[in-house]
Structures are given as structure tokens and as C-alpha cells.
C-alpha positions in Angstrom: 0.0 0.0 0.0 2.8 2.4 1.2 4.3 1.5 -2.4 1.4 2.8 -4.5 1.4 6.3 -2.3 4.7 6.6 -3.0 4.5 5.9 -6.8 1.0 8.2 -6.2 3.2 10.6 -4.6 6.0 10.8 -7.0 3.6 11.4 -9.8 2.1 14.3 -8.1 5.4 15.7 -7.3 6.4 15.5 -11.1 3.0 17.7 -11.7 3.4 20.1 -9.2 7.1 20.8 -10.2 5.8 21.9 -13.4 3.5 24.6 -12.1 0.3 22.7 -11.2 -1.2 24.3 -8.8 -3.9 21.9 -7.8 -1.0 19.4 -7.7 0.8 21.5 -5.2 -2.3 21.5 -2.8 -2.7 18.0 -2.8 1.0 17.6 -2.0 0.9 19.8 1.1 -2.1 17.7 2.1 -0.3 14.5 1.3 2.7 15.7 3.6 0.2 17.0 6.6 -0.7 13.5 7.2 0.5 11.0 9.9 2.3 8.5 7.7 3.5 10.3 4.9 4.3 13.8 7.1 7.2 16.3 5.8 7.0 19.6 7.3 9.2 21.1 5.0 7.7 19.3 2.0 4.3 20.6 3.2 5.3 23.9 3.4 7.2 23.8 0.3 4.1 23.2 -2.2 1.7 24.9 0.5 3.3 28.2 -0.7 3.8 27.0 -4.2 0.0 26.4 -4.5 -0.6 29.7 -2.8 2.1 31.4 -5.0 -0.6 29.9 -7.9 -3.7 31.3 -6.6 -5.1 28.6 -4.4 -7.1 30.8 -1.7 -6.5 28.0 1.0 -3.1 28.0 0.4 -2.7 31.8 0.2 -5.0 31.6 3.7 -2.6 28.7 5.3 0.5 30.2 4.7 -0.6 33.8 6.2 -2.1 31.2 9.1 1.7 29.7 9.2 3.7 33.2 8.6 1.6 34.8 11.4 2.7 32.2 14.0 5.9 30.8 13.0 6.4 26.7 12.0 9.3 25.7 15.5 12.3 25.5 12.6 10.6 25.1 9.4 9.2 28.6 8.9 10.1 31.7 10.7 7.6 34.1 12.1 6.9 37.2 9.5 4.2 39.4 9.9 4.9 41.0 6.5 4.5 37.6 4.7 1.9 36.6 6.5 0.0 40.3 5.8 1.0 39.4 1.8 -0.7 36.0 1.9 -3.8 36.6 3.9 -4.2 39.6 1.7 -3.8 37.5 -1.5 -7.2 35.2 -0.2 -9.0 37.9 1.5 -8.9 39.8 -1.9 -10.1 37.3 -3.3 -13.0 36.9 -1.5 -11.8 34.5 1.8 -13.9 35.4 4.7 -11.4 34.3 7.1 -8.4 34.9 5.3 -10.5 38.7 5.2 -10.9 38.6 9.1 -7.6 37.6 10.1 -5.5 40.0 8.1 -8.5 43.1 9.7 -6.8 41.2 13.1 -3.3 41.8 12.2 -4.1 45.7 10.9 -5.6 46.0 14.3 -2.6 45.2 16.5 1.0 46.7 16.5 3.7 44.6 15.8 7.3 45.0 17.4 10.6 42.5 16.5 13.4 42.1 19.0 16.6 43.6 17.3 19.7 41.8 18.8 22.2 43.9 17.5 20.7 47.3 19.8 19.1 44.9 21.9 16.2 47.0 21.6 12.2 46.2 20.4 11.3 47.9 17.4 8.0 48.8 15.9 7.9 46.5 13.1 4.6 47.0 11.9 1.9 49.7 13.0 -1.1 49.5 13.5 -3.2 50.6 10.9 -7.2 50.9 12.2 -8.5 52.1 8.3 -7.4 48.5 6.7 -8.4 47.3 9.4 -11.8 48.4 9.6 -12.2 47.8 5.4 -11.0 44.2 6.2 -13.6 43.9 8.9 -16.5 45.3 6.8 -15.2 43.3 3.8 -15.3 39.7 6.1 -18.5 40.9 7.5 -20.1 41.2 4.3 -19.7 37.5 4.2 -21.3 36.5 7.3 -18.6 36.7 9.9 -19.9 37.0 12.9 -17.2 38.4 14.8 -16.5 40.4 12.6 -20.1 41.5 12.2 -19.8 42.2 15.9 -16.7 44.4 15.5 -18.8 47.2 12.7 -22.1 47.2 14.5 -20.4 48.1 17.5 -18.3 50.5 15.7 -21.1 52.1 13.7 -23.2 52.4 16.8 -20.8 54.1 19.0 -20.2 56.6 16.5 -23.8 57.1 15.4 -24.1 56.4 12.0 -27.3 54.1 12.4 -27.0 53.8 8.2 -24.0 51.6 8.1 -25.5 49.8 11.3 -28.4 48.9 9.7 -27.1 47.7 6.7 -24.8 45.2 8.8 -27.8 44.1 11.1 -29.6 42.7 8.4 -26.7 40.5 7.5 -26.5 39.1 10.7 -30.2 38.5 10.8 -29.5 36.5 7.7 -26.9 34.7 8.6 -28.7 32.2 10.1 -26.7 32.3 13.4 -28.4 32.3 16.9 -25.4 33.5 18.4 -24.7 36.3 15.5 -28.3 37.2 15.7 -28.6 37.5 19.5 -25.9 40.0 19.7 -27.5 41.7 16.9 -31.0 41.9 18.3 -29.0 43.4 21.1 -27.1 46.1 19.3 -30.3 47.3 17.8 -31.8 47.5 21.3 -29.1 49.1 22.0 -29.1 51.7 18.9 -32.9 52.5 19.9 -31.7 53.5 23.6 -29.6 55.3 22.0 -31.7 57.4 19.4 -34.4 57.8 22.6 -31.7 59.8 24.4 -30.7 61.7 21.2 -34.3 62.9 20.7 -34.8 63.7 24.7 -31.5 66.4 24.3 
């Protein structure tokens, strides 16, 4: 059995080697698994799929950028932000949500040399916030969370509006719970407005 994989395997490999994308991703899913596991292999067509246009791939490898892989990959915020922003243009919900996360947050690098932390990537609360609306457009409910909580605090009941009805037809107890909330919420808010 182990044989045919291999001979399986090899015949992928020859594929993939020659630009096949979809060849690529089936490596890297080949190599994630118990028996046949390569981390560097994995990785290897993992970013050659992505490097293809495969929007998992493109999502994974910002997923394995952002953390680090222990001596296979090295932490990199900026590859991870290039990868994530590869999928979520594409239309990736999550890959859309998780690169609004990074935007959100500050990121600093330990430089050995001053000994000293430096601010490696700033925070940037605009592509954030379009990465947010973007990923809640498709029904992520965090992310949902995120701009009807933003919208509300600053008043602009419009844009609110428009992303309660999303959540409402997302399907989601939990998404719509919060947002029946929020609109309670926005109501209260209006009331005091018109008592001023």
C-alpha cells in the first residue's frame, strides 16, 4: 500500500514541479498526514499552491507566517499580511478577518544587535476596519460584531443597519442574538438623542 502512495506521490510531485497548482495543494495535504508527514515538504508546495492562486493555500500560509512553524518557517508578519491579503482579496472570509486582526494590533521585533524592540509593523485601524467590513459582508460573525459596534458608537445608524440585516440573515443564533441586542441598543440610544 505504502508503495502505490509513493508511486501516487512521486507522480504528483512530477506535476506540481511543473506549475500545477492543484498538484501542489494535494502535496501539502499529502505531507500534513501521519504517515506520509514532511514539514518542510508541506510547506514547500503549500506556498507553491498559494504562489498559484489557491485561496487555501494563500489563507494557510498567512495562518503559518503569522505564528511561525518551530524550525521550518520563521515568524513574518509581512509575509503573513501578503498572503492573507492574497485570499481575502479574493474573497476569503477568514483569510478577510484575520489580516483586519493583524491591521488591528502593532507589531514590534526584538533587534539583537541594539538589543532593543522595534515597531515593526503599525497599526493601521482604516485597513483594518475595510478588512472587517469586507469579512462581515460574508457573514462573519465576529466580525459583524466588530462594525455594529463601531457604527453604533459613532452614530451612523445607516451603516449599522445595513450590517444588522446581514447578521439577521446569517442564520446564526449567536450572530443574531448580539445583533438583536445592538439594535436594542441603537434605539436607547436614538431615545436619548431625541430627549436632548
Amino acid at each position: 500500500m505504502k508503495e502505490k502512495v509513493t508511486r501516487v506521490i512521486d507522480k504528483f510531485k512530477l506535476l506540481a514541479d511543473n506549475g500545477d497548482a492543484e498538484a501542489q495543494y494535494v502535496l501539502w495535504i499529502m505531507y500534513t498526514k501521519r504517515d506520509y508527514g514532511d514539514s518542510y515538504e508541506a510547506v514547500k508546495y503549500s506556498k507553491m499552491a498559494a504562489d498559484n492562486g489557491i485561496i487555501e493555500a494563500q489563507r494557510l500560509m498567512g495562518d503559518l507566517y503569522s505564528k511561525g512553524v518551530y524550525d521550518v518557517l520563521e515568524q513574518n508578519y509581512g509575509e503573513a499580511i501578503k498572503y492573507y491579503k492574497m485570499a481575502a482579496d479574493s474573497g476569503d472570509a477568514e483569510a478577510q478577518f484575520k489580516l483586519a486582526e493583524l491591521y488591528d494590533h502593532e507589531y514590534h521585533e526584538y533587534d539583537y544587535s541594539t538589543e532593543k524592540w522595534i515597531l515593526k509593523y503599525p497599526q493601521n485601524r482604516r485597513k483594518a476596519f475595510k478588512y472587517y467590513k469586507m469579512a462581515a459582508e460574508n457573514g462573519v460573525g465576529y466580525a459583524l460584531d466588530i462594525v455594529m459596534r463601531a457604527y453604533l458608537e459613532k452614530g451612523y445608524y445607516e451603516g449599522f443597519e445595513k450590517y444588522y440585516h446581514i447578521a439577521m440573515n446569517t442564520g446564526d443564533l449567536d450572530i443574531m442574538n448580539s445583533a438583536q441586542f445592538k439594535c436594542y441598543l441603537m434605539n436607547e440610544k436614538k431615545q436619548k438623542n431625541k430627549r436632548k
